[in-house]
C-alpha positions in Angstrom: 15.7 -28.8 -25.8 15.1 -27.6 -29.5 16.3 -24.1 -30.8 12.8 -23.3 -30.9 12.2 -23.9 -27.8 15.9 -22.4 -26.2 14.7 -19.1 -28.5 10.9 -19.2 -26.7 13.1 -19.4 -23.8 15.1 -16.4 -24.1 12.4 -14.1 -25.5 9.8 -14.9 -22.5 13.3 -14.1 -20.1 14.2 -11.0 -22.1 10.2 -10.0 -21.9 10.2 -10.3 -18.2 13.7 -7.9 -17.9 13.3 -4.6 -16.7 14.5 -1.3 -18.5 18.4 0.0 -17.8 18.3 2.5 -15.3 19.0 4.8 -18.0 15.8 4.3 -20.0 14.0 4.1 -16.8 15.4 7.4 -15.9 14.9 9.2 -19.0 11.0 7.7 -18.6 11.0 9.4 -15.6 12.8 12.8 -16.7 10.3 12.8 -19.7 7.8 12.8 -17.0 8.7 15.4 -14.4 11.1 16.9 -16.4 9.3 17.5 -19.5 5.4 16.7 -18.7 5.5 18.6 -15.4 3.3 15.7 -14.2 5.2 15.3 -10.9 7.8 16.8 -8.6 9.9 14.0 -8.1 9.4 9.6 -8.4 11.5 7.2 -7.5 10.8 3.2 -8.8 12.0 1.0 -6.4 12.3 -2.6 -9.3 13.0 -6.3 -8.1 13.5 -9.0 -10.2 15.4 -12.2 -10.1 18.4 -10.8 -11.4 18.9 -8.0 -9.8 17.1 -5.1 -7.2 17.4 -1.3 -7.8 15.9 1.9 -7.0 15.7 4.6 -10.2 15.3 8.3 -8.9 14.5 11.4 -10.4 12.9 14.7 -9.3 13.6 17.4 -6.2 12.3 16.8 -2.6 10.5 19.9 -3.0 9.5 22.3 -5.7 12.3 24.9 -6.5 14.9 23.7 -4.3 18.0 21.7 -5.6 17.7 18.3 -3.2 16.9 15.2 -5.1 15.0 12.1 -4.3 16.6 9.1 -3.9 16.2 5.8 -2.3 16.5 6.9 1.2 14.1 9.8 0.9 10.7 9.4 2.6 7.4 9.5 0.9 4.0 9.0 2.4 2.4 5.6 1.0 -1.6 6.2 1.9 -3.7 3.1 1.0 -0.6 0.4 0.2 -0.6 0.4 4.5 -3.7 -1.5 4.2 -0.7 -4.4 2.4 0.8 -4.1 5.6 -2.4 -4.6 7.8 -3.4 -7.4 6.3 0.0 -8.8 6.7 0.2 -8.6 10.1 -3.0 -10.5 10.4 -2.0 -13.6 8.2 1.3 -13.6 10.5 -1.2 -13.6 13.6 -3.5 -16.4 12.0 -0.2 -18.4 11.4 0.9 -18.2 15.1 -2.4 -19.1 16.1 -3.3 -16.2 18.3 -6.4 -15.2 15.8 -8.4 -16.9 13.3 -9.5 -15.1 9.8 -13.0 -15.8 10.6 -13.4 -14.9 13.8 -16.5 -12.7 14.7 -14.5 -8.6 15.4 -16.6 -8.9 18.6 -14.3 -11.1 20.5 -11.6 -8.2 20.2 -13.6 -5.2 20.3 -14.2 -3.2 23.6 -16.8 -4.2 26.5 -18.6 -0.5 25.7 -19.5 -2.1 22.0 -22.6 -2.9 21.7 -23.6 -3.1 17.8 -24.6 -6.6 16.9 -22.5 -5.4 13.8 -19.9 -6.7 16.2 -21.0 -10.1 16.0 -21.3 -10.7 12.3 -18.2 -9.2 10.9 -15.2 -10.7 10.7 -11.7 -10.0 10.7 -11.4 -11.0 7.0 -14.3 -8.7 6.3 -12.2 -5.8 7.2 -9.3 -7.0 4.8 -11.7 -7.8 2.0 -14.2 -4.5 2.4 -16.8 -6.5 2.9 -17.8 -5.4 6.3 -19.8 -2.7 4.5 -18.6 -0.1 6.7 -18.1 3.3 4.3 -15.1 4.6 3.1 -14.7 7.2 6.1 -16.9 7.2 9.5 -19.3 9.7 9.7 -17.9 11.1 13.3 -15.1 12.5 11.7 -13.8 16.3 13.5 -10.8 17.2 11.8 -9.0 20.4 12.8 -6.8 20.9 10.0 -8.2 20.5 6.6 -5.1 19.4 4.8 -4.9 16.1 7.5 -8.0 15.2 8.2 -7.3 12.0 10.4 -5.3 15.0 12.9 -6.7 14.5 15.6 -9.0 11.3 15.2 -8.7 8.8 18.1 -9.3 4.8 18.6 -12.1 5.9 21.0 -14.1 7.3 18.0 -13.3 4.7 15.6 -15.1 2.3 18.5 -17.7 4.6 18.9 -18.3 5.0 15.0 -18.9 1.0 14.9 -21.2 1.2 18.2 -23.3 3.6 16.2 -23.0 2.0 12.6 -26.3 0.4 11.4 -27.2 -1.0 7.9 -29.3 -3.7 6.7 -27.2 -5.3 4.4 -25.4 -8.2 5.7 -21.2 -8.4 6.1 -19.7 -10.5 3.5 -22.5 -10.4 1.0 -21.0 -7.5 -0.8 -18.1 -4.8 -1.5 -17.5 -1.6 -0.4 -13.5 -0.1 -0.3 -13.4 1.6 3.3 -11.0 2.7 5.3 -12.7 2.1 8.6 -12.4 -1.9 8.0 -8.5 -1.6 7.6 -7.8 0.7 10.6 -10.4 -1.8 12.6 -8.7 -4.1 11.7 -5.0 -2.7 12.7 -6.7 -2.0 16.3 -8.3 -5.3 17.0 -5.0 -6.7 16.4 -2.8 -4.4 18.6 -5.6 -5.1 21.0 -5.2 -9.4 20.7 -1.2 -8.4 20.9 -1.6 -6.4 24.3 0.2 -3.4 22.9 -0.7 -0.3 20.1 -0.8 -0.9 16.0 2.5 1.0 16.1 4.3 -1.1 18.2 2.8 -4.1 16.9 3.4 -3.9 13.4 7.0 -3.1 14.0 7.7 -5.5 16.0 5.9 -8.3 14.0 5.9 -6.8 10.6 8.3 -3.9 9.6 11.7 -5.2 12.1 11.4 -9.0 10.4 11.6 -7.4 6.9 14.3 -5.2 7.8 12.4 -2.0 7.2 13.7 0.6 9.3 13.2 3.9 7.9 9.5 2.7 7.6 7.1 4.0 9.8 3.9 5.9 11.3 5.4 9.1 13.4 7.6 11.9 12.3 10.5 11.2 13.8 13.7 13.8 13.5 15.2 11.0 11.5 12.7 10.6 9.3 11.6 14.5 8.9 14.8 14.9 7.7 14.6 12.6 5.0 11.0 13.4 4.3 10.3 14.5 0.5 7.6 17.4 0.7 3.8 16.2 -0.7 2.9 19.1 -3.5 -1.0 19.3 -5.3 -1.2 18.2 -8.9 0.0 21.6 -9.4 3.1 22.3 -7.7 1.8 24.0 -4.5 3.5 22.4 -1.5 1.4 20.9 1.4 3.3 20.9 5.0 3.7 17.3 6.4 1.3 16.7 9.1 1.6 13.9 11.7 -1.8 11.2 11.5 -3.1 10.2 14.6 -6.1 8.5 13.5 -7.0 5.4 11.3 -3.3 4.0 11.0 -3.9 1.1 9.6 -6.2 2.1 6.1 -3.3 4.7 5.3 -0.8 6.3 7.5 2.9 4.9 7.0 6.1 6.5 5.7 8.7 4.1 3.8 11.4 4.5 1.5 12.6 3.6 -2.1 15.5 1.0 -0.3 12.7 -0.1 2.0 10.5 -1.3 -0.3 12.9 -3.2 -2.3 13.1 -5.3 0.6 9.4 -5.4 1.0 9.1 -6.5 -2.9 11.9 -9.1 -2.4 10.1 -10.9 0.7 7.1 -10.9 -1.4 8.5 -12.3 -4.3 10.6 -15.0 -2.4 13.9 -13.5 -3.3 14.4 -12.7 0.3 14.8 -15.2 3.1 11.8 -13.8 6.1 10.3 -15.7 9.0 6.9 -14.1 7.5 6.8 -16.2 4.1 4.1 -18.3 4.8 2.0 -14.9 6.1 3.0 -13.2 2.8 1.6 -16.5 0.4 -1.6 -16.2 2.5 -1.7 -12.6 1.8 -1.7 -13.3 -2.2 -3.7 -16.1 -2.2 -7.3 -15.4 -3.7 -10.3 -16.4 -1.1 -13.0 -18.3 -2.7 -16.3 -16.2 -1.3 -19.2 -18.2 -2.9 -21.4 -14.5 -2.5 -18.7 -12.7 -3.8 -17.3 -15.1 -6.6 -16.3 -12.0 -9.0 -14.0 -9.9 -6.1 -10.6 -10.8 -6.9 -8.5 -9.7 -3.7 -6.1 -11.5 -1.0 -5.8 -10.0 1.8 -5.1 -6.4 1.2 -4.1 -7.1 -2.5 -6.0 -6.7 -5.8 -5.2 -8.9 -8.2 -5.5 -7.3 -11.7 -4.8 -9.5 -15.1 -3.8 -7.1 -17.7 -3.2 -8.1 -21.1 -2.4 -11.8 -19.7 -0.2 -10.6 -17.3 -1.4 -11.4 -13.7 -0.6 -8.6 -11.1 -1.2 -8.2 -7.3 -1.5 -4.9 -6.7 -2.2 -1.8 -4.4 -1.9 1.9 -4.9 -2.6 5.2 -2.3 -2.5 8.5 -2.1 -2.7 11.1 0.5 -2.5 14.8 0.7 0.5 15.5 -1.6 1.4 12.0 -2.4 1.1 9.0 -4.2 2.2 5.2 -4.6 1.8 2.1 -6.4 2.7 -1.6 -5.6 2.7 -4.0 -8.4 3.7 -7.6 -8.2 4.1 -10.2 -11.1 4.2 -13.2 -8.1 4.5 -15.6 -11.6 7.5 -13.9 -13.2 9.1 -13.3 -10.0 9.0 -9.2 -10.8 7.8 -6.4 -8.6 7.5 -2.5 -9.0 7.0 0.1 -6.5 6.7 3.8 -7.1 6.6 6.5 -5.2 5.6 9.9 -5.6 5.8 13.6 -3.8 3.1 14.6 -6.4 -0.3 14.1 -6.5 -0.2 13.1 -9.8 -1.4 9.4 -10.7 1.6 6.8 -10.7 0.2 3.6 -11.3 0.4 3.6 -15.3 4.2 4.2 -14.4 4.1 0.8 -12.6 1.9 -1.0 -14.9 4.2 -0.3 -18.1 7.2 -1.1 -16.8 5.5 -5.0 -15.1 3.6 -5.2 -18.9 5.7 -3.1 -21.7 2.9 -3.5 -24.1 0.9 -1.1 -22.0 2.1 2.6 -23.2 3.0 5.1 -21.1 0.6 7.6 -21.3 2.4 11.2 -20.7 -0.8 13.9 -21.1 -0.3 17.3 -21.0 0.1 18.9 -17.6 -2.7 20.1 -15.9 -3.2 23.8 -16.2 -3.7 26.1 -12.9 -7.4 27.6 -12.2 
């Protein structure tokens, strides 16, 4: 090998590296600290060299606890990662097929002939056309609007849902295909989408303080979810559409979960989690760039598989850079946007915008 080439070498390895924790963590101060854009963050960061988690930031305003790795955040849309996960490790094993008709899995009591012309990879791909939220939606409290929203009414939501566009022919993000998509499953797998994505999903990646319920273990180690401007939100149990945007998970947790991804980690679910990257050729849909669950964005040359989600109080990014074998996740208590957080650190030549903070109504 030439000098050139040895120098191309070690500038494309040095490009790839990650910040110190130090710089990281003075990003991050700047941030919360200075901007006020935030409450606390912490940047789980995989590469081949090394895995980490950078924290900084209280679990709730005013008080002196501090996030760390093991401190629980809500994750919102990245579940729908998960979802589809669980349904390339079902089409592996054989026990469902990506283009099977949602029909066959859907109760006796559904009749829509919707039923018979989407498909499970419609509801990974939002091309069901199904709308963001069903329209039969009751909640009781306000600040957790998916309170007290059952599986019976998601069924009876498709029964009802008419449109004369057909599935597959174009894209809408929902979050009825995703948590469709989580039951039909538990349903093919004779038990609930908690249950099954544990067992099949969360316990082979070693994820344990990942999760749906509040559990006394992980209400203690909750962080609190605040507005964009500091006002705390009380945690809320969701009881409805799981699997578009309900877990928990951790900074350490999703280390592993970038790890398996990148295939730094040895996991009986590697073939599932290439099939989840893996863009699907859709002759009517030639421009949607997705897996299953994952966007792929390429942003200044840099190709990224990505996710991001929100809830009531919280926010969270998932970036992966499958070619340079690097992987970001960030987590938030805030609901201040976290992706450009995640997107400078996988491409440095993207700044980091820090804008002023918002000001109070």
């Amino acid at each position: 090998m030439t000098l050139i080439a040895v120098a191309l070498v070690l500038v494309a390895g040095a490009a790839r590296a990650f910040p110190p924790d130090a710089e990281i963590g003075e990003m991050l101060r700047q941030r919360v600290g200075v901007s006020k854009l935030g409450v606390g963050v912490v940047v789980a960061l995989v590469d081949e060299s090394r895995s980490r988690v950078v924290a900084f930031g209280h679990a709730r305003q005013g008080s002196d606890e501090r996030v760390t790795g093991d401190s629980v955040f809500e994750i919102g849309s990245v579940t729908k990662v998960f979802t589809s996960l669980l349904l390339a490790q079902m089409a592996e094993a054989g026990e469902v097929r990506l283009d099977d008709p949602i029909a066959r899995y859907v109760p006796r009591s559904v009749k829509s002939p919707r039923a018979r012309q989407v498909t499970l990879l419609h509801l990974s791909r939002h091309t069901a056309g199904f709308p963001p939220f069903p329209d039969n939606m009751r909640p009781v409290d306000p600040l957790n609007p998916l309170d007290v929203y059952a599986n019976e009414a998601l069924f009876a939501f498709l029964d009802g849902h008419r449109t004369s566009r057909e599935a597959g022919t174009f894209y809408l993000y929902s979050n009825v295909g995703p948590a469709l998509l989580g039951e039909l499953l538990a349903r093919r797998a004779k038990s609930d989408f908690e249950t099954t994505l544990a067992r099949r999903v969360l316990d082979p990646l070693a994820m344990r303080r990942t999760g749906f319920r509040l559990t006394p273990e992980l209400r203690a180690a909750h962080a609190l979810g605040h507005t964009s401007f500091g006002q705390p939100i009380p945690l809320g149990d969701v009881r409805g559409l799981l699997g578009a945007g309900a877990l928990r998970t951790t900074g350490s947790d999703m280390v592993r979960f970038l790890e398996a991804n990148l295939g730094l980690r040895p996991s009986t679910l590697s073939a599932a989690l290439r099939a989840t990257h893996e863009t699907r050729a859709d002759r009517q849909l030639p421009d949607l760039a997705m897996g299953l669950g994952w966007f792929h964005e390429t942003i200044l040359g840099t190709r990224l598989t990505v996710h991001g989600g929100s809830t009531e109080g919280f926010t969270a990014y998932v970036g992966l850079d499958l070619g340079g074998k690097r992987g970001v996740a960030v987590l938030s208590n805030s609901e201040h946007e976290v992706k450009n957080i995640a997107v400078h650190l996988l491409v440095p030549s993207v700044p980091l915008f820090l804008p002023d903070p918002p000001r109070a109504p």
